[in-house]
Backbone as JSON Lines, residues from 0, in Angstrom:
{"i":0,"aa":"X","n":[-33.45,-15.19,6.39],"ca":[-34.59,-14.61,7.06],"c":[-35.09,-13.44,6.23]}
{"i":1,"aa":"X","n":[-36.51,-12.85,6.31],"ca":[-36.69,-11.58,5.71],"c":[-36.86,-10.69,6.92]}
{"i":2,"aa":"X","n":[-36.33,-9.63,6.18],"ca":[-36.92,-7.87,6.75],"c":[-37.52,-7.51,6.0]}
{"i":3,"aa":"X","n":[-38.39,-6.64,7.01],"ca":[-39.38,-5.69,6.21],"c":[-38.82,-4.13,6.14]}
{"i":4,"aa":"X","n":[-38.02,-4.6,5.78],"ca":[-36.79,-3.46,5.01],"c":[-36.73,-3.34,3.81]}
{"i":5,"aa":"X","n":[-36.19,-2.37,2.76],"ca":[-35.96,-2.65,1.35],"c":[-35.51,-1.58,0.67]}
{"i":6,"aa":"X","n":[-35.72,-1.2,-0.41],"ca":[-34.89,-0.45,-1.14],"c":[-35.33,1.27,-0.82]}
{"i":7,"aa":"X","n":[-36.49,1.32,-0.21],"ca":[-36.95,2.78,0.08],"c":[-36.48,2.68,1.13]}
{"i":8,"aa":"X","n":[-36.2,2.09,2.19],"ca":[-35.76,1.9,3.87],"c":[-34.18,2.36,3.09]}
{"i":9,"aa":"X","n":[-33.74,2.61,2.08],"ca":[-31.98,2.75,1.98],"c":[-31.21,1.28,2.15]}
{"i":10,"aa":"X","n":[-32.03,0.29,2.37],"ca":[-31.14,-0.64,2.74],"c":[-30.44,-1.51,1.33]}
{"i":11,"aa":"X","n":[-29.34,-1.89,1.18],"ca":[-28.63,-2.31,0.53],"c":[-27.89,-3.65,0.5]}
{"i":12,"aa":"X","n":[-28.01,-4.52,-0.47],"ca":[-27.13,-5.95,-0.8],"c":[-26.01,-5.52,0.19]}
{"i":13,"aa":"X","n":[-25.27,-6.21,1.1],"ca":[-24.28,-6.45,1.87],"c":[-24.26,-5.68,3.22]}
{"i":14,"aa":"X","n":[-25.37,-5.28,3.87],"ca":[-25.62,-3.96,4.99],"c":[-25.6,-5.1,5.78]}
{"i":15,"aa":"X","n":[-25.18,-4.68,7.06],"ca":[-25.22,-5.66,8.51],"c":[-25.93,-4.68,9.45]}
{"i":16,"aa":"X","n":[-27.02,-5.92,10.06],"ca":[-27.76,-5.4,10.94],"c":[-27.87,-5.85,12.32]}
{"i":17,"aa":"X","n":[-27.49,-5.54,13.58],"ca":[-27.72,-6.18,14.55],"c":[-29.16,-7.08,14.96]}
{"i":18,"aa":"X","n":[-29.04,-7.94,15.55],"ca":[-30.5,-8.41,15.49],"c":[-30.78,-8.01,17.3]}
{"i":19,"aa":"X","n":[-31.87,-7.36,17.74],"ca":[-32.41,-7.08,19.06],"c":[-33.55,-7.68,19.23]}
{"i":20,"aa":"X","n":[-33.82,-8.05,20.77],"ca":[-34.95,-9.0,20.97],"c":[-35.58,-7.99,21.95]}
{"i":21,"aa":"X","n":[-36.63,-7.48,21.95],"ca":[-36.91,-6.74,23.05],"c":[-38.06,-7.22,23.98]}
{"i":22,"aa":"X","n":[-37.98,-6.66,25.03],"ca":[-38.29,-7.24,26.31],"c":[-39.2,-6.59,26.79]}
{"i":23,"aa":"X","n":[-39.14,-6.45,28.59],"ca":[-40.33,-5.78,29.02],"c":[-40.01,-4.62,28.99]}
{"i":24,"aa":"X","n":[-41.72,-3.81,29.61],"ca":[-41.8,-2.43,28.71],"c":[-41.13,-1.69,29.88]}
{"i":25,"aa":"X","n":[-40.23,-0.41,30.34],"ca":[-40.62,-0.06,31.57],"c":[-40.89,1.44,31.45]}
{"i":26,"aa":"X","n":[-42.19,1.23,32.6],"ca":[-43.23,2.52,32.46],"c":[-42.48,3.32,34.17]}
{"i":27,"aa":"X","n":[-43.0,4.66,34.07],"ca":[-43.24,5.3,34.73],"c":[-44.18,5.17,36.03]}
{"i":28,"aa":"X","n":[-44.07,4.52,37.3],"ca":[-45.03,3.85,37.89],"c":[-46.24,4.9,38.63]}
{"i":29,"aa":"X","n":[-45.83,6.01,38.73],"ca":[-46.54,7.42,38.82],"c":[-47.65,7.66,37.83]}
{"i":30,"aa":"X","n":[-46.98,8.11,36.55],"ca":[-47.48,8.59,35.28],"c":[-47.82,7.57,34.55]}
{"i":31,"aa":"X","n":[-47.02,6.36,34.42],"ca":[-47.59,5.38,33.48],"c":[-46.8,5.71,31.85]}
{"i":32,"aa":"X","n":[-46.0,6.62,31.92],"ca":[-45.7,7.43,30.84],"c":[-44.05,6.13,30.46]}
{"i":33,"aa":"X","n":[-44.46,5.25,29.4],"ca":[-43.2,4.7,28.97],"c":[-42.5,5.39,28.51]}
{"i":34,"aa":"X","n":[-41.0,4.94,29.27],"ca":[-39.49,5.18,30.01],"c":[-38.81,4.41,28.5]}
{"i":35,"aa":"X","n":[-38.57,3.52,28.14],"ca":[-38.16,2.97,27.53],"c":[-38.4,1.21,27.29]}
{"i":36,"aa":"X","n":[-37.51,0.76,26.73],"ca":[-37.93,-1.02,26.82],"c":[-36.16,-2.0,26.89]}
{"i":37,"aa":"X","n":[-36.43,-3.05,27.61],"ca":[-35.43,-4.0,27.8],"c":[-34.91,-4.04,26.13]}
{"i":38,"aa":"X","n":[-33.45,-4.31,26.01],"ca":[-32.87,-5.15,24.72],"c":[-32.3,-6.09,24.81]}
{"i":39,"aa":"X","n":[-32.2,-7.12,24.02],"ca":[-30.95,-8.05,24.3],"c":[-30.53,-8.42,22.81]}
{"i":40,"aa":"X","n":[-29.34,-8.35,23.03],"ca":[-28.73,-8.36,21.34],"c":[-29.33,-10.47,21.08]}
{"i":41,"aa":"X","n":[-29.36,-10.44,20.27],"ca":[-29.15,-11.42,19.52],"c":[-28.26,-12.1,18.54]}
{"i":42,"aa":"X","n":[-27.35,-11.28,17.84],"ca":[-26.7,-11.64,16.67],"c":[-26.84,-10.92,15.57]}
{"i":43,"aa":"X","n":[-25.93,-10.86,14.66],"ca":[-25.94,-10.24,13.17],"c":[-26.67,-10.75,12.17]}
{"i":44,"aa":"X","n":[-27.07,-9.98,10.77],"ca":[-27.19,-10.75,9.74],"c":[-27.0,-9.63,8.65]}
{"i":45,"aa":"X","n":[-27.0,-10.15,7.42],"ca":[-26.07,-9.56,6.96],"c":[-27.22,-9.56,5.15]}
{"i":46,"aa":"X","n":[-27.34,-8.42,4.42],"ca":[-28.78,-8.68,3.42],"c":[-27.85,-9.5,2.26]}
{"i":47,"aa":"X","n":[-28.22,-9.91,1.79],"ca":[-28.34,-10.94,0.8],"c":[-29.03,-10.31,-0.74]}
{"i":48,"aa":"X","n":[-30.4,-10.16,-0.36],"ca":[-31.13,-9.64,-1.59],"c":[-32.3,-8.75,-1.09]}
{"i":49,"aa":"X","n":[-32.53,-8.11,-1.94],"ca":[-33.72,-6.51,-1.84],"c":[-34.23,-7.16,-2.84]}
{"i":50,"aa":"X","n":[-35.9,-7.8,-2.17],"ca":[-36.89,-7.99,-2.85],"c":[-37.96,-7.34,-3.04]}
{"i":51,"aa":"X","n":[-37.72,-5.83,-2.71],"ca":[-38.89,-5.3,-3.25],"c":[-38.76,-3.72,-2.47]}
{"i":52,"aa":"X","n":[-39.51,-2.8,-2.37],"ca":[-39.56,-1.69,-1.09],"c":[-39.46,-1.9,0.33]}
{"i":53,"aa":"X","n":[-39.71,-2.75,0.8],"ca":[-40.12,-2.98,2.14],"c":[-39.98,-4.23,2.65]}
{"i":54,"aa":"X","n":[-38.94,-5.17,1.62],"ca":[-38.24,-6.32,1.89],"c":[-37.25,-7.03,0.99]}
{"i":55,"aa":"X","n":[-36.22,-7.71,2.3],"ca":[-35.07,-8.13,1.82],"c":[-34.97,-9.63,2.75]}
{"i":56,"aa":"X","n":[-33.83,-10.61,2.07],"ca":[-33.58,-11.44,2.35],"c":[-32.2,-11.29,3.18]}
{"i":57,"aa":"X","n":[-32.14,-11.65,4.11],"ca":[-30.52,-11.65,5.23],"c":[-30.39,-13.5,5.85]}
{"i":58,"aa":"X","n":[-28.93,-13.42,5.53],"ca":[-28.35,-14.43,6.7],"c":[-28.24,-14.5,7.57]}
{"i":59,"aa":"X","n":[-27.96,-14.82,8.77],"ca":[-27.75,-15.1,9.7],"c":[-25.6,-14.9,10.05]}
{"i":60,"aa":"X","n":[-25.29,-14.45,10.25],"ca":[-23.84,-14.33,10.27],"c":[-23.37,-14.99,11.5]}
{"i":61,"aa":"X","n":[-24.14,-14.35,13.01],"ca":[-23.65,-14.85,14.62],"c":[-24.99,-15.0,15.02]}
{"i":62,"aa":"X","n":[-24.67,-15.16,15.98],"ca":[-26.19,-15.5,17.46],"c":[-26.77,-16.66,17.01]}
{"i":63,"aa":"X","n":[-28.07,-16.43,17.58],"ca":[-29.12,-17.54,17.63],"c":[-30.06,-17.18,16.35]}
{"i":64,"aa":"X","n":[-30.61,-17.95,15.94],"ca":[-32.17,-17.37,15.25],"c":[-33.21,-16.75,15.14]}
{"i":65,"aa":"X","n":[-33.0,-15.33,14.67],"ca":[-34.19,-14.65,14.85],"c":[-35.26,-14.91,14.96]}
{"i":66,"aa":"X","n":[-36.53,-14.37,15.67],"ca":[-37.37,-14.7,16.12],"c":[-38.69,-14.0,15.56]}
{"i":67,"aa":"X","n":[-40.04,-14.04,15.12],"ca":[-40.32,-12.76,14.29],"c":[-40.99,-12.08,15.96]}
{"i":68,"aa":"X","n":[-40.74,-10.71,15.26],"ca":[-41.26,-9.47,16.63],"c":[-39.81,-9.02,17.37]}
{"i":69,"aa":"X","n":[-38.36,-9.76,16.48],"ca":[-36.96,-9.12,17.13],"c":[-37.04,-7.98,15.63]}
{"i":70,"aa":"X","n":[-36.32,-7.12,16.07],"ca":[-35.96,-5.94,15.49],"c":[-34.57,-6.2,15.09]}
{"i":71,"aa":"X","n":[-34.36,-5.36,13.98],"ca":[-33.18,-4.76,12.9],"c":[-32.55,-3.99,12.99]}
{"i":72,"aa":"X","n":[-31.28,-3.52,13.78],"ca":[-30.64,-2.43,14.13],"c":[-29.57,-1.84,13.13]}
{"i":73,"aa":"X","n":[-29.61,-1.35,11.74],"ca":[-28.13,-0.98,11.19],"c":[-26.63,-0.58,11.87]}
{"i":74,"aa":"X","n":[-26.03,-1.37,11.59],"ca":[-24.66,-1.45,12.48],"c":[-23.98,-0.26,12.12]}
C-alpha cells in the first residue's frame, strides 16, 4: 500500500504503523463544537520503501485491507 508519509514525515524502511479507520464525527450537540471522532483499529503495516518526501510503500503485516481515507498511526 502507499502512505503519504516519507522521508521529511521521519518515517523510515522498517517503522510499523497501526492502521485506523475512522468513523463518525461526535459534535457537541449545544455548541456544535467537535468532541472528537470514532476509531477502529484495522491492522498493521509495516514500510518497505521511502519513495520520496511524502511517500512510502508498506505491507500489510495483520487486519484487513486498508482502505484509502484510513489513517497511519506510528506504533
Amino acid at each position: 500500500i502507499y502512505l503519504n508519509l516519507g522521508s521529511v514525515d521521519g518515517v523510515k524502511e522498517g517503522d510499523t504503523f497501526s492502521v485506523i479507520r475512522l468513523g463518525e464525527a461526535i459534535t457537541d450537540p449545544d455548541t456544535g463544537t467537535l468532541l472528537g471522532q470514532e476509531k477502529s483499529a484495522i491492522g498493521t503495516v509495516t514500510v518497505t520503501k521511502i519513495m520520496g518526501d511524502h511517500l512510502a510503500i508498506a505491507v500489510v503485516e495483520s487486519g484487513s485491507k486498508p482502505q484509502v481515507g484510513d489513517a497511519a498511526e506510528k506504533k
